[in-house]
N, C-alpha and C positions, 0 to 999 in steps of 0.2 A: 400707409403700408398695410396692406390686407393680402389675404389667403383664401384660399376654401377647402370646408373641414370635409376629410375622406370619406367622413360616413354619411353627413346629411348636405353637404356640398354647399352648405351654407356659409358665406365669407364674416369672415371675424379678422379681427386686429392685435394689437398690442393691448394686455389688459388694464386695468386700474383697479388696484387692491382698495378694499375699505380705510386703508390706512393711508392712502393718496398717493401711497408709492405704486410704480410701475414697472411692469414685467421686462429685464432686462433682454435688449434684442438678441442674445444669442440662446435664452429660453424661447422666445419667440419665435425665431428660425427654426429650430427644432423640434416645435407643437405642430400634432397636428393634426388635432380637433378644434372644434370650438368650445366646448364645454367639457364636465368632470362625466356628465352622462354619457355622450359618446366617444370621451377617452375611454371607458371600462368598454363601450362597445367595439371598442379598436380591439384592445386587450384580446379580448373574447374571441375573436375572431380570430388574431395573430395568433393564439394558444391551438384553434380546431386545425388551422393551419400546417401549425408545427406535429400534428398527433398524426394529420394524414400525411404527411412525409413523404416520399417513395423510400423504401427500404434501404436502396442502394445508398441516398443521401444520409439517412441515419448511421449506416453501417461508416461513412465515409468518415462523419462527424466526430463518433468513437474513435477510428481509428485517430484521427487527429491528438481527441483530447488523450490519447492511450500515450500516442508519441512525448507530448505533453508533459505527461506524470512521467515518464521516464525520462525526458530529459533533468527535470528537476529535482525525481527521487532524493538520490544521494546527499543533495543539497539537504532536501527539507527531511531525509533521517536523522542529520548532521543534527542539523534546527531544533529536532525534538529530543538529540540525545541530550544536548546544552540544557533544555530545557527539564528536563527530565532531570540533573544533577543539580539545578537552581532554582525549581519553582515546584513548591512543594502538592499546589494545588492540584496541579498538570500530575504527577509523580502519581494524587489520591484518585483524582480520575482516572488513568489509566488502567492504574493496580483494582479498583472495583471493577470496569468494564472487563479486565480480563476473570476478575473474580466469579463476575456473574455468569458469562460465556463457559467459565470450566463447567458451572452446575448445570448449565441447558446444554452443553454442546461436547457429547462420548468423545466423537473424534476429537476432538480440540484437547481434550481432558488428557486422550491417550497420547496424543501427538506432544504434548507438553509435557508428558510423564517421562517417554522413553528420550525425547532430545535432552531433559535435565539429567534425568539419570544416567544415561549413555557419557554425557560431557562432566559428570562429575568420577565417573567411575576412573573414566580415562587419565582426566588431567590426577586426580588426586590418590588415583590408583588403587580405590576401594574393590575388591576380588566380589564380589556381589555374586552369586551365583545363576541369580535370574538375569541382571545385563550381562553375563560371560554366554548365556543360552542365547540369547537375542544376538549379539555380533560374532556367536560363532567360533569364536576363537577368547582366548587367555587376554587376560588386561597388556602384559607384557607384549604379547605378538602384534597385536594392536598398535600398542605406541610404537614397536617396530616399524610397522607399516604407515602409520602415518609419517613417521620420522623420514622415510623413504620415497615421501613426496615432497618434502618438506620443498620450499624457495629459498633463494639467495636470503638470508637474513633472518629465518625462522628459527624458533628457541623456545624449549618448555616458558621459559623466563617472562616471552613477550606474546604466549598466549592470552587474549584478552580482548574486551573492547576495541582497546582501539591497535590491537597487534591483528592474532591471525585465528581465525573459528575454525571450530569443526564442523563443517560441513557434507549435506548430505548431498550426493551428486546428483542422484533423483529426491526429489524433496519428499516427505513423509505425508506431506497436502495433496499427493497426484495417489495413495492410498485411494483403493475404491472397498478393501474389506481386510480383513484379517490375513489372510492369507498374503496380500501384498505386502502389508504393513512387516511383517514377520520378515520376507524378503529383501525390502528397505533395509531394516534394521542391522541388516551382516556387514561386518567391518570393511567390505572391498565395498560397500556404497559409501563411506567418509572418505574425507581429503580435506589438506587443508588449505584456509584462504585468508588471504590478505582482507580483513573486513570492510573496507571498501568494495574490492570486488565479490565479497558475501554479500552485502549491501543491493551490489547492480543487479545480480544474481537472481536475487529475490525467490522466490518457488518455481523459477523457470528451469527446466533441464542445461547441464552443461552439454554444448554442442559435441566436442568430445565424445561425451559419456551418452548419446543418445543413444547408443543401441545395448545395452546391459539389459 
């Protein structure tokens, strides 16, 4: 049983290790060099291959792997929230990566500020005078209005993880300066969501809400 190899067209076979044992036929089916030298020269070539592309195909590829991750989003936030309540390692990595990102990254810093601050003021009703300037309106009017979106089944009670967020309808990530941010912030950009669908959501605009 022999072959020939795609780079120097040379036929080879089934190998024989030093050790007497032999390269099982369905590794051998699937080689398809003759050697470890023009296996890396496959490589190499497969790689300048894939760089020059046509665009269209790369654009394609994305869009694939994009469908991808959203099918499985939810799943694997699920995955990470379990993990995140069980596995302490995962919990310290996470908590540094976001630790180090506050100190290199303003926006992140700010956008982390005003959604804790916003969602602690709200739920626990602290009168803050800087987040009443931010959303605009009284703590009170506020839970008004979100109380007034509320779904079948929503309750200060089962605000939470795995109850219902406050969310922002345009997310505070589509921010390009100060002035947006500012804008985001006012109480008619929250509503509230089943965390599942906060989850699907992601920093994407609610269709709904696209023209605010």
């Amino acid at each position: 049983m022999e072959k020939e190899c795609v780079i120097c067209n040379n036929s080879f076979g089934i190998k024989t290790y030093p050790s007497g044992k032999k390269e099982t036929p369905g590794r051998f089916s699937s080689r398809r060099c003759c050697s470890k030298k023009c296996g890396l020269l496959l490589a190499q070539k497969v790689n300048i291959e894939t760089r020059t592309k046509p665009k269209e195909e790369k654009l394609a590829r994305k869009e694939r792997s994009r469908k991808y991750y959203e099918r499985d989003k939810v799943k694997k936030l699920k995955e990470q929230s379990e993990r995140w309540k069980n596995d302490p390692e995962f919990r310290k990595r996470r908590s540094n990566h976001a630790m180090n990102r506050r100190k290199t990254d303003p926006n992140y810093r700010l956008i982390e500020t005003i959604r804790n601050r916003t969602r602690i003021s709200i739920i626990k009703q602290y009168k803050n005078s800087k987040t009443i300037n931010l959303l605009g309106a009284s703590i009170d009017d506020v839970r008004k209005h979100i109380e007034s979106l509320w779904l079948n089944g929503m309750s200060w009670e089962n605000h939470g993880t795995k109850g219902w967020h406050i969310d922002h309808i345009i997310p505070l990530s589509k921010c390009k300066n100060e002035e947006d941010m500012l804008k985001l912030c006012h109480y008619t950009n929250l509503q509230p969501l089943w965390f599942e669908d906060n989850l699907k959501k992601s920093d994407k605009i609610s269709e709904e809400w696209g023209n605010i």
